[in-house]
Structures are given as structure tokens and as C-alpha cells.
C-alpha positions as CSV (number, residue, x, y, z in Angstrom):
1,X,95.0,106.5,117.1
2,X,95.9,105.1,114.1
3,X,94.8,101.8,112.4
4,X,96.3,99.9,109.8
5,X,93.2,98.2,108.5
6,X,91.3,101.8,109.3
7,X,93.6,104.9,108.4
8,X,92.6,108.4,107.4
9,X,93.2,108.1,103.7
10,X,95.0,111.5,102.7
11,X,95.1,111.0,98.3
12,X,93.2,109.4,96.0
13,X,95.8,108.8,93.0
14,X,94.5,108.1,89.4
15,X,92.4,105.0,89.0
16,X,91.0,104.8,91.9
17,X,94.0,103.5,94.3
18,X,93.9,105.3,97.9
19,X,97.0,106.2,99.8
20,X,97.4,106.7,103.6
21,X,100.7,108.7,104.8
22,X,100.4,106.4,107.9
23,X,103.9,107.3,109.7
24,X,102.9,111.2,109.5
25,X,99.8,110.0,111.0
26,X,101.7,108.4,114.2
27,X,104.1,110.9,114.6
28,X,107.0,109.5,112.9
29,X,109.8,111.9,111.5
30,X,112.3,109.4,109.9
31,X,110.7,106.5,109.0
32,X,108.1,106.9,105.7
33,X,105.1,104.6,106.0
34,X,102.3,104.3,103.3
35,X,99.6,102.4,103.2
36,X,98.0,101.8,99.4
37,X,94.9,100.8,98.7
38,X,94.6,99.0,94.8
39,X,91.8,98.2,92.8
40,X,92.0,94.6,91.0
41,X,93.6,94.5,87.7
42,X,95.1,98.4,88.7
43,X,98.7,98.8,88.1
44,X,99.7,102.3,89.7
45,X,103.6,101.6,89.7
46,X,104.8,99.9,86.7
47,X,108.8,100.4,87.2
48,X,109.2,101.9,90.2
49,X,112.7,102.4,91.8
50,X,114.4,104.9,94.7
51,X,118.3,105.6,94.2
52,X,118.3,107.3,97.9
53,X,115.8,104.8,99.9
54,X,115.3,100.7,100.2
55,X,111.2,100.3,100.9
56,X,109.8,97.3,102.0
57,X,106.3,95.9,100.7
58,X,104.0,94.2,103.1
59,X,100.9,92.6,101.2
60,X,98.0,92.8,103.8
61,X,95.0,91.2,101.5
62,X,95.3,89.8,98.4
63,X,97.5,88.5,95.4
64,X,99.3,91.3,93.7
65,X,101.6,91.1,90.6
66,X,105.2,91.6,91.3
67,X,107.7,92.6,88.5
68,X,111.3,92.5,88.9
69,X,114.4,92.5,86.6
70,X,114.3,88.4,86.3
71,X,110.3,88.7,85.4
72,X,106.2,88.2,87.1
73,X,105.1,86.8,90.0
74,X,102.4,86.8,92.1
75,X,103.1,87.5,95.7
76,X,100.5,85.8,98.7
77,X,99.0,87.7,101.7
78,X,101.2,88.6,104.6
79,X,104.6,88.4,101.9
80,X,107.5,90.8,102.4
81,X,109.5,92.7,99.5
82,X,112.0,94.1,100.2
83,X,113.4,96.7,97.2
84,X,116.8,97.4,97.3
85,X,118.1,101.2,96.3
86,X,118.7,101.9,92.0
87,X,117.2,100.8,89.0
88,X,119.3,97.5,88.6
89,X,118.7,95.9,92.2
């Protein structure tokens, strides 16, 4: 069974982030869920945008950095984002 605070991480991407494919790992088909793990001060997505999916951010511990087209800001624990399809949204 899978855990969200205890999943089998499947990547280590550069700088030392982790990433968990955790929908493969319940069985899900249709629905894409990853669970990243960051390093303080790491910024492993920049400017990052889909033009086919919408993805939704869940922070689970601690205060990341958000950008956005209208600027910063730092998002709580337990705060939703959701990101809208194409660059511009």
C-alpha cells in the first residue's frame, strides 16, 4: 500500500529533489499523481507550464516559492494551486 508521507521514490532529478510516480503506484491509469520531494533554496521548475493538462499543487510541509505571470509569493502548508493549461494562464 501506498503512503503519501512514505512512497517508493522512483527518480532522483538533478539537485537532489526526489520524485514519487504515486498514481502508478496505486494503480491509477488516468489520473497522474507525483509526489516531489525539494531541497531548501532548490528551484527544479522555474517556468513550468502544460498546453494539454491543468495540475494541481498540494504543499504537504513547508513554505515554497510560487511564481506566476503577476510575480512571487510564498505559499503555506496544506495550500492548493491550481495551474491552468498554456503558458499565459
Amino acid at each position: 500500500m501506498t503512503n503519501v508521507f512514505e512512497p517508493d521514490w522512483d527518480a532522483v532529478e538533478g539537485g537532489g529533489s526526489r520524485r514519487a510516480r504515486v498514481g502508478r503506484q496505486v494503480g491509477s491509469e488516468r489520473i497522474g499523481i507525483s509526489l516531489y520531494e525539494l531541497p531548501p533554496a532548490s528551484a527544479p521548475f522555474p517556468c513550468h507550464y502544460q498546453y494539454a493538462n491543468q495540475e494541481l499543487l498540494i504543499v504537504l510541509q513547508g513554505r515554497p516559492h510560487l511564481r506566476t505571470p503577476d510575480g512571487w509569493r510564498q505559499l503555506d502548508e496544506g495550500e492548493l494551486v491550481a495551474f491552468p493549461r498554456g503558458r499565459e494562464a
